[in-house]
C-alpha positions as CSV (number, residue, x, y, z in Angstrom):
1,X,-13.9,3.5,6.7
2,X,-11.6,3.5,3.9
3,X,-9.8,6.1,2.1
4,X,-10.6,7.4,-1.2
5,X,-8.5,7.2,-4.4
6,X,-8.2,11.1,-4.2
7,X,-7.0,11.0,-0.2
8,X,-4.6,8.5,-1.2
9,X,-3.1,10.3,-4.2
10,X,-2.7,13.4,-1.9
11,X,-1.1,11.2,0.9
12,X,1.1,9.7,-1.8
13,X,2.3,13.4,-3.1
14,X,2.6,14.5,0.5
15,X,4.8,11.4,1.1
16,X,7.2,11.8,-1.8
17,X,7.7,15.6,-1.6
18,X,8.8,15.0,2.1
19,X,11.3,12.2,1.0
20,X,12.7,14.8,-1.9
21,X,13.4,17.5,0.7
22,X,14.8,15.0,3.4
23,X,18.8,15.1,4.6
24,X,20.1,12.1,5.8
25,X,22.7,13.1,8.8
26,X,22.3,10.7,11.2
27,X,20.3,6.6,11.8
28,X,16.7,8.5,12.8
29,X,17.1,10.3,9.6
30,X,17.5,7.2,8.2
31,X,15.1,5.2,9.8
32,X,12.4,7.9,9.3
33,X,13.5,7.7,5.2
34,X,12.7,4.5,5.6
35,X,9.2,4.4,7.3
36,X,8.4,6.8,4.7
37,X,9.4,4.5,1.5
38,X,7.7,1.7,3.1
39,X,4.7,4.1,3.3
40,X,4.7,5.3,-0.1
41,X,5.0,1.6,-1.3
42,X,1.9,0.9,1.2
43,X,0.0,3.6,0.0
44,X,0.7,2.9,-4.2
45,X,-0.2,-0.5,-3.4
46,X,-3.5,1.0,-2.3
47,X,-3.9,3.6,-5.3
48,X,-3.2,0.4,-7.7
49,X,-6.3,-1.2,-5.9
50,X,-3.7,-4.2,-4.8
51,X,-5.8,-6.5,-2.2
52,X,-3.0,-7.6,0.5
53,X,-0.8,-4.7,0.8
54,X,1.3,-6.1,3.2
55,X,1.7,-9.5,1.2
56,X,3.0,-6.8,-2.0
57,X,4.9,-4.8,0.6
58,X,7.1,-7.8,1.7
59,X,7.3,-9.5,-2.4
60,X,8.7,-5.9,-2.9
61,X,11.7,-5.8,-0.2
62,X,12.5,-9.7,-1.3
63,X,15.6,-9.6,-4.1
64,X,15.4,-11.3,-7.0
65,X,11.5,-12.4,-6.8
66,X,8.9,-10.1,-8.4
67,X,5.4,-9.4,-6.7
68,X,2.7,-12.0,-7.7
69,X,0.7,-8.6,-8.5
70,X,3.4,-7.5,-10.9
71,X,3.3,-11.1,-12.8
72,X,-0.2,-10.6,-13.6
């Protein structure tokens, strides 16, 4: 069962919200800032409808090489 655009624009809010009230004092903070940017990334990729979001995900995180999607 997937999600629906609505479930993934509240995920999406909830997501960012918790990155804007995080402190970064020590590497779990970090890390945990992290898994949540990847997951926001995931889950836009999913509100944009994008096929492969792990093919967009890693595109994203590679310098100097814009996603496929984003050529389109």
């Amino acid at each position: 069962m997937g999600l629906s655009k609505r479930s993934i624009e509240m995920l999406l809010d909830l997501v960012e919200i918790k990155l804007s009230y995080m402190d970064i004092s020590d590497r779990e903070d970090a890390r945990d800032m992290q898994v949540l940017e990847r997951a926001k990334e995931e889950l836009s990729c999913l509100d944009r409808g994008v096929d492969n979001v792990a093919s967009f995900a890693r595109a994203l995180r590679r310098p100097g090489r814009p996603p496929r999607a984003a050529l389109a």
